[in-house]
C-alpha positions in Angstrom: 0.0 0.0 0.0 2.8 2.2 1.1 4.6 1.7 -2.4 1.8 2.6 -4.4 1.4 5.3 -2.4 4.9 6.7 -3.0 4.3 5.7 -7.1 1.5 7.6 -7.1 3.6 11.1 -5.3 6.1 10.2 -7.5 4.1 10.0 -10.5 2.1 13.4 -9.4 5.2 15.0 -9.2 6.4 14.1 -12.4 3.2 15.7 -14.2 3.6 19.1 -12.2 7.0 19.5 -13.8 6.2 18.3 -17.1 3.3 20.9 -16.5 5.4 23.7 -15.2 7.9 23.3 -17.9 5.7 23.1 -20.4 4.3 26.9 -19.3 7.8 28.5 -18.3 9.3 31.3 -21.2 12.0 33.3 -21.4 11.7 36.7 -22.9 14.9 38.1 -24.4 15.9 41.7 -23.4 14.7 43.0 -26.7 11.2 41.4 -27.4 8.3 41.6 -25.4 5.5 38.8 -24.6 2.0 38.8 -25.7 -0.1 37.0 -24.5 -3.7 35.3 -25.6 -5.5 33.0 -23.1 -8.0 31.3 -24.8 -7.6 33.6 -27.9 -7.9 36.7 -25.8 -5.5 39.4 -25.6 -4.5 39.7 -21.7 -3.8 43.0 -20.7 -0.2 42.7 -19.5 2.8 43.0 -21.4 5.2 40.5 -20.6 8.7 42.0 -19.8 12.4 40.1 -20.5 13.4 37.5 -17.8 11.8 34.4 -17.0 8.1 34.4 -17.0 4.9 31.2 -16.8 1.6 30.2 -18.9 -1.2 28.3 -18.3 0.1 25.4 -20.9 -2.4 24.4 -23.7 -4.8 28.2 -22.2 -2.2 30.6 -23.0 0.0 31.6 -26.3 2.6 33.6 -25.9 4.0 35.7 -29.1 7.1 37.3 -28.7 7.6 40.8 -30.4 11.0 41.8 -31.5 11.6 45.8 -30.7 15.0 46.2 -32.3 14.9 49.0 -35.1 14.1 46.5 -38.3 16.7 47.7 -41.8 14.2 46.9 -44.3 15.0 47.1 -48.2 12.2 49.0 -50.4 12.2 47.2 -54.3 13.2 49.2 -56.9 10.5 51.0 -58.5 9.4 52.3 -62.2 7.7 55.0 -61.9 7.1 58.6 -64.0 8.6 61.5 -63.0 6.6 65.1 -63.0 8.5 66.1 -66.0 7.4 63.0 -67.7 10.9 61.2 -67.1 11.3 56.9 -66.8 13.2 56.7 -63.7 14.2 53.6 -61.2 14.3 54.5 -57.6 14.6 52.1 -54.7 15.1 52.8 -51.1 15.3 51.7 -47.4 13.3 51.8 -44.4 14.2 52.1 -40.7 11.6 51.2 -38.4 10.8 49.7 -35.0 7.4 48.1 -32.7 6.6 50.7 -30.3 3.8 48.7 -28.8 3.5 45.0 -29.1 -0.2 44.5 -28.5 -0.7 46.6 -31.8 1.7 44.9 -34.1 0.2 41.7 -33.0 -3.4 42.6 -33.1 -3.9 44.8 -35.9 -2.2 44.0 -38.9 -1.3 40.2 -39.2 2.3 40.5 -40.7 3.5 44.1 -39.9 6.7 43.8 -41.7 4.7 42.9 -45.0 2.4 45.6 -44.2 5.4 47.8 -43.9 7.0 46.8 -47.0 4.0 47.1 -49.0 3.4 50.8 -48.0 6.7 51.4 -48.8 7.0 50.5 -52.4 3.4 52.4 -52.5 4.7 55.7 -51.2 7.4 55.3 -53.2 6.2 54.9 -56.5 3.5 58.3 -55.6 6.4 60.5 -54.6 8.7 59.3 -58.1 5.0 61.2 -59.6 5.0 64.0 -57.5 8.4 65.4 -57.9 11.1 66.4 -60.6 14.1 65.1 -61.7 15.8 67.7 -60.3 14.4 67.1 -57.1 15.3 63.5 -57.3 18.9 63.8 -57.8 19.8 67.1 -55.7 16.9 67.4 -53.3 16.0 64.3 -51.7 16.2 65.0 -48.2 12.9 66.9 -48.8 11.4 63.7 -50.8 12.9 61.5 -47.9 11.0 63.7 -45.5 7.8 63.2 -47.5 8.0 59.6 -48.2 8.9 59.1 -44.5 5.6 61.0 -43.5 3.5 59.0 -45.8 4.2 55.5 -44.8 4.4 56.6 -40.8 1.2 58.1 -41.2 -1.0 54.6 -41.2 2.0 52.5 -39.5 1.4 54.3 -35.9 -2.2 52.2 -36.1 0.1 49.2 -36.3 2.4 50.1 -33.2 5.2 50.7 -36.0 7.2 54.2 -35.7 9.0 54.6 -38.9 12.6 55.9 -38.1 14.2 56.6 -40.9 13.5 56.5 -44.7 16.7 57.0 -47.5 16.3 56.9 -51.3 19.2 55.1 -52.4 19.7 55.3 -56.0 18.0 56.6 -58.9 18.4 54.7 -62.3 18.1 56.7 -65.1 18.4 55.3 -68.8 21.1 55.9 -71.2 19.2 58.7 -73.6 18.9 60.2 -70.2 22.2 60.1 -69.1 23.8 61.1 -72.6 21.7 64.3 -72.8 23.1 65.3 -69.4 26.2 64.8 -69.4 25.8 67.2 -73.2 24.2 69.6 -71.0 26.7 69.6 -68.5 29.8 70.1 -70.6 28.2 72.7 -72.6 27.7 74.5 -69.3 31.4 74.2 -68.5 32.1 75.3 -72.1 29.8 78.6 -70.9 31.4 79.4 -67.9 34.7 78.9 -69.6 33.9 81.4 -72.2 32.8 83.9 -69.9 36.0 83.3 -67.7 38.4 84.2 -71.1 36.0 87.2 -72.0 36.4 88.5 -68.4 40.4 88.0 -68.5 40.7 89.4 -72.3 39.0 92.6 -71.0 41.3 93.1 -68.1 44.4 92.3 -70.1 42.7 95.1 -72.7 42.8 97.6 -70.1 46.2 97.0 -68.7 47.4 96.7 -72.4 46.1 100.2 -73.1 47.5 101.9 -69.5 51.2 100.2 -71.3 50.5 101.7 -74.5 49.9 105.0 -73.2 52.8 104.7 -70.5 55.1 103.7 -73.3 53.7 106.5 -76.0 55.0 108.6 -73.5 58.7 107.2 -73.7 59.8 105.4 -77.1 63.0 103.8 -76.3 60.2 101.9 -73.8 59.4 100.0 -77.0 62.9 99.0 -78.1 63.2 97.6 -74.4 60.0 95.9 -74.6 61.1 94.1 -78.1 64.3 93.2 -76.7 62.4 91.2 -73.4 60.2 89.5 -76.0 63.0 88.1 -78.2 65.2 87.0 -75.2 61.9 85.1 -74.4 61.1 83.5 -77.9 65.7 82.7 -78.1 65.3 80.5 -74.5 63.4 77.8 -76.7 66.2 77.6 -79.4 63.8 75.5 -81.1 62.2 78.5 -83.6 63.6 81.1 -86.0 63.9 84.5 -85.3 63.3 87.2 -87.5 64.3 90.5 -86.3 63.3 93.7 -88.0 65.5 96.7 -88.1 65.0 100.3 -88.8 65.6 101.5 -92.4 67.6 104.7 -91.0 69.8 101.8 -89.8 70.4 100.0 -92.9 71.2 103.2 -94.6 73.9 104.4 -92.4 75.4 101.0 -92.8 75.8 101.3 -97.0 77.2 104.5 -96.4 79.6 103.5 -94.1 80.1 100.7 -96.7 79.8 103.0 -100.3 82.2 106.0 -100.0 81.4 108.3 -103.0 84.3 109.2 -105.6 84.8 112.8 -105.2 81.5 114.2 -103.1 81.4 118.0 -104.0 82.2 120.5 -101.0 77.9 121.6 -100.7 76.9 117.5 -100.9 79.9 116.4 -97.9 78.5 118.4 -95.6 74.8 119.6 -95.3 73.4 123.1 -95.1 72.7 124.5 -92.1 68.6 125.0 -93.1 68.7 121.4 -94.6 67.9 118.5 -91.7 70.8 115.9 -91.3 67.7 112.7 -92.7 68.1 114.4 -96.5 71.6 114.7 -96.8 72.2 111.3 -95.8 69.4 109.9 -98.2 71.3 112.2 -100.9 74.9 110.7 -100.0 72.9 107.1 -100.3 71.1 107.7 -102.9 74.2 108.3 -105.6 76.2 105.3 -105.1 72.9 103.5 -105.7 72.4 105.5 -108.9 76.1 104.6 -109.8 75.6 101.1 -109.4 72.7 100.4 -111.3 74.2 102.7 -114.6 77.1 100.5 -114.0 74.9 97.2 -114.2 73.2 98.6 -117.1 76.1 99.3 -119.2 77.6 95.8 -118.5 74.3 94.1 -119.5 74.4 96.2 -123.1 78.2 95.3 -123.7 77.2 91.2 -123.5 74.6 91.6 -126.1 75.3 89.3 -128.9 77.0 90.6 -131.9 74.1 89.6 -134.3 72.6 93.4 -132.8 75.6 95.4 -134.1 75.6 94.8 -138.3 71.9 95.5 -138.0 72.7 98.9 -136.1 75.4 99.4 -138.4 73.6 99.0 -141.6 70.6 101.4 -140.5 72.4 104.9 -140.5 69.1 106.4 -140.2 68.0 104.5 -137.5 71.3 105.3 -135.8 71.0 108.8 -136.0 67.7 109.1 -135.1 68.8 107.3 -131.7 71.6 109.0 -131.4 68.9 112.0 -131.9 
């Protein structure tokens, strides 16, 4: 009798820990317990730690509260300007209350997801393409207020939404990237406007600084063709004043006997005549000289016809 009692202890025993492990949980530190007895939601909120059921009354969901990183799909869409674009995105969001995200939607990440791609594809319609590629902390402002609007029902706050990239198609990119270099061109052209009218004025403040003294202008060749001879890699051609070249052929060219008024000029008469005079007749000299040497090598075929024409011969000589 005593035996069977002791089976029987032994046997109750057993069940209450089968029983009591079969309704202890553990709650993490970042989910919460919900719980429904008989498929109704009990008020209390379990915390993390160790916590008990009723077994086969009570079901206990756990709800994770940890901020969820959830990719948006990219989307097709239009753009305002009638643009094809690709735009995809991600979502930050966490459960503020358990109770809600189990009760009132029946997969709340779907949920989110779906509102997601929704709000995405209405804000690609609403805005430029402008604003989609230089203002899109505005549209990441709008698109987070749209989905967070209907997700607080849900117990979801949404934390954070970021557009991440914007496809656009090749057409598209081509005719930017035209529009962009012809802007550069622009700017460039205004830039070497701008710097051709400065270097005008400072050209003309030289000119009239060096109007003012002439050997300025000798100087100012002089730098320039030291500058062009440090290449030694181009021809120079240096011009040289004709009053220059004329006082070298008459330091070349004495004349024979120069009469006493042409050796020295008159007091009235300016010193640029009398040396153009004092060039002037060895010139003359030495082209009569040139010419009488070309008549002399004629060929002797000329001279029985000149000689046999008396008439014509006097008439020249005439």
């Amino acid at each position: 009798m005593v035996e069977e009692l002791v089976a029987a202890g032994v046997s109750v025993v057993s069940v209450g820990i089968v029983y009591a492990m079969a309704g202890a949980r553990v709650v993490k530190q970042y989910e919460r317990g919900v719980v429904l007895r008989l498929g109704r939601l009990r008020s209390d909120v379990r915390g993390p730690g160790f916590t008990m059921v009723v077994p086969f009354v009570d079901k206990l969901r756990k709800v994770n509260m940890q901020i969820v990183t959830m990719p948006v799909p990219a989307q097709d869409g239009i753009t305002r300007d009638n643009v094809t674009v690709r735009v995809d995105a991600v979502i930050y969001f966490k459960v503020v209350d358990a109770a809600d995200a189990v009760i009132q939607v029946e997969d709340y990440q779907f949920a989110v997801s779906q509102m997601a791609q929704t709000s995405l594809r209405s804000i690609i319609g609403k805005s430029d393409l402008d604003d989609l590629l230089s203002n899109r902390e505005k549209l990441n402002q709008g698109l987070e207020l749209m989905i967070d609007s209907p997700a607080m029902g849900w117990g979801v706050q949404i934390d954070r939404v970021e557009i991440k990239d914007v496809s656009l198609p090749e057409t598209m990119k081509r005719s930017m990237a035209r529009q962009a270099e012809a802007d550069r061109e622009r700017r460039a052209r205004v830039i070497n406007a701008d710097a051709e009218l400065q270097a005008s004025k400072k050209l003309a403040e030289a000119a009239g600084v060096m109007s003012e003294q002439p050997a300025a202008l000798q100087l100012r060749l002089l730098q320039t063709v030291v500058a062009v001879a440090a290449e030694k890699n181009s021809t120079l051609v240096l011009p040289f004043p004709v009053e220059l070249l004329r006082f070298l052929e008459r330091a070349q060219v004495q004349p024979a006997a120069p009469a006493p008024e042409q050796a020295r000029p008159s007091t009235g008469q300016p010193v640029r005549e009398s040396v153009e005079q004092s060039v002037e007749q060895p010139v003359e000299q030495s082209v009569r000289e040139s010419v009488e040497q070309s008549v002399q090598e004629q060929p002797s075929s000329v001279a029985p016809s000149l000689g046999s024409d008396p008439e014509g011969s006097k008439t020249r000589q005439d």
